[in-house]
C-alpha positions as CSV (number, residue, x, y, z in Angstrom):
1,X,0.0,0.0,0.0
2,X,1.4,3.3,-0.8
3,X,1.7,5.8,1.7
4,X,-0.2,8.4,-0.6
5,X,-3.1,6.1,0.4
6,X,-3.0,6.3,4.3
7,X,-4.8,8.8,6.1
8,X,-3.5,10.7,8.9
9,X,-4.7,8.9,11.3
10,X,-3.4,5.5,9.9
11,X,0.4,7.3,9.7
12,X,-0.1,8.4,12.7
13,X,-1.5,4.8,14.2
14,X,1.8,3.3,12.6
15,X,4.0,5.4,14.3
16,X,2.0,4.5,17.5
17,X,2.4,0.9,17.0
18,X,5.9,1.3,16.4
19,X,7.2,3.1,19.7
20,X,4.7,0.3,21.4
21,X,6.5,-1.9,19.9
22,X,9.9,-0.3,20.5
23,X,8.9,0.1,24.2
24,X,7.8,-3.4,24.4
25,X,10.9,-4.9,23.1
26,X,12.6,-3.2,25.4
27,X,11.3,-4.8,28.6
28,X,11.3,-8.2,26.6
29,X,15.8,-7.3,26.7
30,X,15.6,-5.9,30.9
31,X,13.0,-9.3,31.5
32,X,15.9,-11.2,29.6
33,X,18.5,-9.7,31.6
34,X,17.1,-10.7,34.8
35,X,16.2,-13.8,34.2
36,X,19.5,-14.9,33.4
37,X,20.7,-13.2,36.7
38,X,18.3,-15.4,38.1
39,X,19.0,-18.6,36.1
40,X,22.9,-17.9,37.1
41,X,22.3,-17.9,41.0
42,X,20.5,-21.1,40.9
43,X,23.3,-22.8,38.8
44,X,26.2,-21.3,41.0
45,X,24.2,-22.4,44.0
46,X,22.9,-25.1,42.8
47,X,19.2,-24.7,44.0
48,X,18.6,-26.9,40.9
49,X,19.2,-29.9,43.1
50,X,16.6,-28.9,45.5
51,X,13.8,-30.6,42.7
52,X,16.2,-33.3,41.8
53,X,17.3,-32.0,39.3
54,X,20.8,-33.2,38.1
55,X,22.1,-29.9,35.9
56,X,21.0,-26.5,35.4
57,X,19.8,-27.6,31.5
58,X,17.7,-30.2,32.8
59,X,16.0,-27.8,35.2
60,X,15.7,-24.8,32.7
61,X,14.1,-27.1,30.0
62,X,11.6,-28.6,32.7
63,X,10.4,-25.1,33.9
64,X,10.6,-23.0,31.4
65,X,11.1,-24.8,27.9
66,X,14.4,-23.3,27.5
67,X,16.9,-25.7,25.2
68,X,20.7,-25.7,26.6
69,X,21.7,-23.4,23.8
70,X,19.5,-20.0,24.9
71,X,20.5,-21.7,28.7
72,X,24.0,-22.0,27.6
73,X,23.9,-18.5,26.3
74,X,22.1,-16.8,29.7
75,X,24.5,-18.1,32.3
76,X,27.5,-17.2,29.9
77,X,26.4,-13.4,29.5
78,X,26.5,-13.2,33.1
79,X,29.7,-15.1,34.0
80,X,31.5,-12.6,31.2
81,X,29.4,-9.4,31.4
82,X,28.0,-9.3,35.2
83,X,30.0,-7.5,37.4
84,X,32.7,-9.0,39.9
85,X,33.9,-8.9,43.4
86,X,37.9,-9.0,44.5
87,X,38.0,-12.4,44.0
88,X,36.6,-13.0,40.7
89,X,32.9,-14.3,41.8
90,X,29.7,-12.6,40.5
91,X,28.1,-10.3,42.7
92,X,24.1,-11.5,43.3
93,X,21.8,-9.3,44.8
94,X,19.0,-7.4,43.3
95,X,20.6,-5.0,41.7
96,X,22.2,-7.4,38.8
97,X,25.1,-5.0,37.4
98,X,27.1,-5.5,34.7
99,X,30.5,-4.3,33.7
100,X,31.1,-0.5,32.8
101,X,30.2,0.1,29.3
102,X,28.0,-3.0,28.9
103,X,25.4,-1.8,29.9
104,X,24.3,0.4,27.0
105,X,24.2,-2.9,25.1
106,X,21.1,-4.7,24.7
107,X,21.0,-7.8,26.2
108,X,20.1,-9.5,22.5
109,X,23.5,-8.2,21.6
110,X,25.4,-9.2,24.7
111,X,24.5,-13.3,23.3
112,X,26.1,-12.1,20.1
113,X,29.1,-11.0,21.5
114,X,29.6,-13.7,24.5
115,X,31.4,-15.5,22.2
116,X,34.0,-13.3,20.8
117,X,37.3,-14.3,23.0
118,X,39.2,-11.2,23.5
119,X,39.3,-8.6,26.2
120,X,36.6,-6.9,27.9
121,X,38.5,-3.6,26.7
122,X,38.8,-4.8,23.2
123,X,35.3,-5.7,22.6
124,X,34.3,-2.3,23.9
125,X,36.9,-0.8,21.4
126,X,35.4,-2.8,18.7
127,X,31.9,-3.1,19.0
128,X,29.5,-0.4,19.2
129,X,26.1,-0.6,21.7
130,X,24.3,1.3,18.6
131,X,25.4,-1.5,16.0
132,X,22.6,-3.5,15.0
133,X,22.5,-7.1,15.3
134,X,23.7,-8.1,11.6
135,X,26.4,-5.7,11.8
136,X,27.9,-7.4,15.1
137,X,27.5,-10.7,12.8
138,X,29.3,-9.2,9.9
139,X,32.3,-7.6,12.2
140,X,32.4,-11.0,13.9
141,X,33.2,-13.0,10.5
142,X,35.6,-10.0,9.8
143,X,37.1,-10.6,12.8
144,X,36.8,-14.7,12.7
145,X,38.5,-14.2,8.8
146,X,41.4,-12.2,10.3
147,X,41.9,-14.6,13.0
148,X,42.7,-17.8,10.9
149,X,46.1,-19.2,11.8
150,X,45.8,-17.0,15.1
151,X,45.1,-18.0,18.3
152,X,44.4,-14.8,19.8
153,X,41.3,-14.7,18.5
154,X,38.9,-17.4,18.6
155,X,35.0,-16.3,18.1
156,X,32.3,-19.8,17.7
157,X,29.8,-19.1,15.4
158,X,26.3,-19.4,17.1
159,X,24.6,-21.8,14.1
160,X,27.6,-23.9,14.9
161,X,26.8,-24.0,18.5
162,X,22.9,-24.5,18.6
163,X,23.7,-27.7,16.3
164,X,25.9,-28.9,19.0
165,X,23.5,-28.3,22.0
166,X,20.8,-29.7,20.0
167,X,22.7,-33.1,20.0
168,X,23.2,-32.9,23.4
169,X,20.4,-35.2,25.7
170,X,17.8,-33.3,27.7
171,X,15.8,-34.6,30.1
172,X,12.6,-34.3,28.7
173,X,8.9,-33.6,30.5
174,X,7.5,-36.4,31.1
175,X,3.9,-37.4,29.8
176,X,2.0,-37.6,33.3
177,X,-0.8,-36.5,35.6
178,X,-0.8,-36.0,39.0
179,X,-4.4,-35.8,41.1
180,X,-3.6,-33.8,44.1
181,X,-6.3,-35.4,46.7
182,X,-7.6,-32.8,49.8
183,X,-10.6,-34.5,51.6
184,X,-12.0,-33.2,55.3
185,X,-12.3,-36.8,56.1
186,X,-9.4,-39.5,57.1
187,X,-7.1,-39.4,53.6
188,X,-6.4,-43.2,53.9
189,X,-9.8,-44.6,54.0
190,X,-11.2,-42.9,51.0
191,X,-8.1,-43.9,49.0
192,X,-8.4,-47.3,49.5
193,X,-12.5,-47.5,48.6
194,X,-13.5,-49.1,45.4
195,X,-15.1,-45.6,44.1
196,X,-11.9,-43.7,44.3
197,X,-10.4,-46.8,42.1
198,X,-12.9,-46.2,39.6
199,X,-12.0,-42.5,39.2
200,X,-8.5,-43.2,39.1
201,X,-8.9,-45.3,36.0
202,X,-11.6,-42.6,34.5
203,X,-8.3,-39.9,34.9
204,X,-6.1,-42.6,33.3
205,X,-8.2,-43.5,29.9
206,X,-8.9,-39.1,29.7
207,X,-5.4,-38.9,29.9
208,X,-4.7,-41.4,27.5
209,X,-7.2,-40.0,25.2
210,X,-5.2,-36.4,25.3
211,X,-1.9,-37.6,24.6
212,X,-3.6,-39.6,21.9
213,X,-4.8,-36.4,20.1
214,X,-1.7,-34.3,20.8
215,X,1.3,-37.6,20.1
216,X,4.1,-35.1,19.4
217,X,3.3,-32.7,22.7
218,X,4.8,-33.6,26.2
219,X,1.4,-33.1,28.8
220,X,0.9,-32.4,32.4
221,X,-2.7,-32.2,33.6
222,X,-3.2,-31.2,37.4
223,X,-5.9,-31.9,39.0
224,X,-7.7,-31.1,42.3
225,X,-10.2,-33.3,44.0
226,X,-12.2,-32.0,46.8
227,X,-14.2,-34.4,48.9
């Protein structure tokens, strides 16, 4: 549609839509940020543990459907970008600083860059905050190009990487149901009478039916009974 063909108001409804956007994508990048702050702590600490979980990936997946790469990806920011005490060790507390200077990047941009292998100074030196996405790719080939036969720089290429992770295993979520029981009345008894065996098996063949209709989908069906 040509632009001689909009009204006012529709130019003016597109520019709208943009800053929304804009302003949106923004706090998709801070949200991003701080989740991976989060996701960091609870793989330093290993808090993972605390649902039996036995790595951070398997954990991450489980929750929150992220693969290893993007999980990969957030913890890595952080241990390069997030700001350090005397000894070395990421500082957590609410405030989730990084480093001076990378900052003004978006977080988008620090997963591009968490794989270049130079300085902190140098990548500040060469890499702009106001570069867009495809022009950090393009400087990192430049710089991958320049580097052949060097080993002072070394820069993965992320394609290369996600095809890696994705041969990694992951624990997958499991196809299941769990009927969480709360009766006023003695727990034991009412578990153990015919009736309640009867529902049991009525949850087991709907459950069956679902994962019949969805084959390729991993399901979790929660469900409260109140007696």
């Amino acid at each position: 549609m040509s632009n001689d063909l909009l009204s006012i108001d529709e130019k003016r409804r597109y520019k709208s839509l943009c800053n929304r956007i804009s302003k949106e994508y923004s706090n998709v990048e801070n949200s991003s940020l701080k989740i991976s702050f989060y996701l960091y702590e609870i793989y330093k600490k290993k808090y993972f543990s605390i649902g039996d979980f036995k790595n951070i990936y398997d954990f991450a997946y489980y929750h929150f459907g992220l693969s290893r790469a993007t999980c990969n990806n957030f913890i890595n920011v952080i241990e390069k970008f997030a700001l350090k005490d005397e000894s070395g060790n990421v500082i957590l507390n609410d405030e989730n600083k990084l480093i001076d200077g990378f900052e003004r990047f978006a977080f988008s941009k620090l997963c591009l860059l968490v794989s270049v292998n130079l300085s902190l100074e140098d990548i500040l030196k060469i890499f702009d905050p106001v570069m867009s996405a495809r022009t950090i790719r393009e400087k990192k080939r430049e710089l991958k190009g320049l580097s052949a036969g060097s080993d002072k720089v070394e820069i993965d290429d992320e394609d290369e990487i996600e095809e890696k992770e994705k041969k990694k295993p992951v624990k997958e979520k499991p196809n299941q149901f769990v009927v969480k029981k709360m009766f006023k009345d003695d727990f034991d008894k009412i578990l153990n009478e015919e009736a309640d065996k009867n529902l049991f098996a009525d949850f087991n063949k709907m459950f069956d039916s679902i994962k019949a209709m969805y084959p390729d989908k991993n399901i979790e069906i929660e469900i409260s009974i109140v007696c």
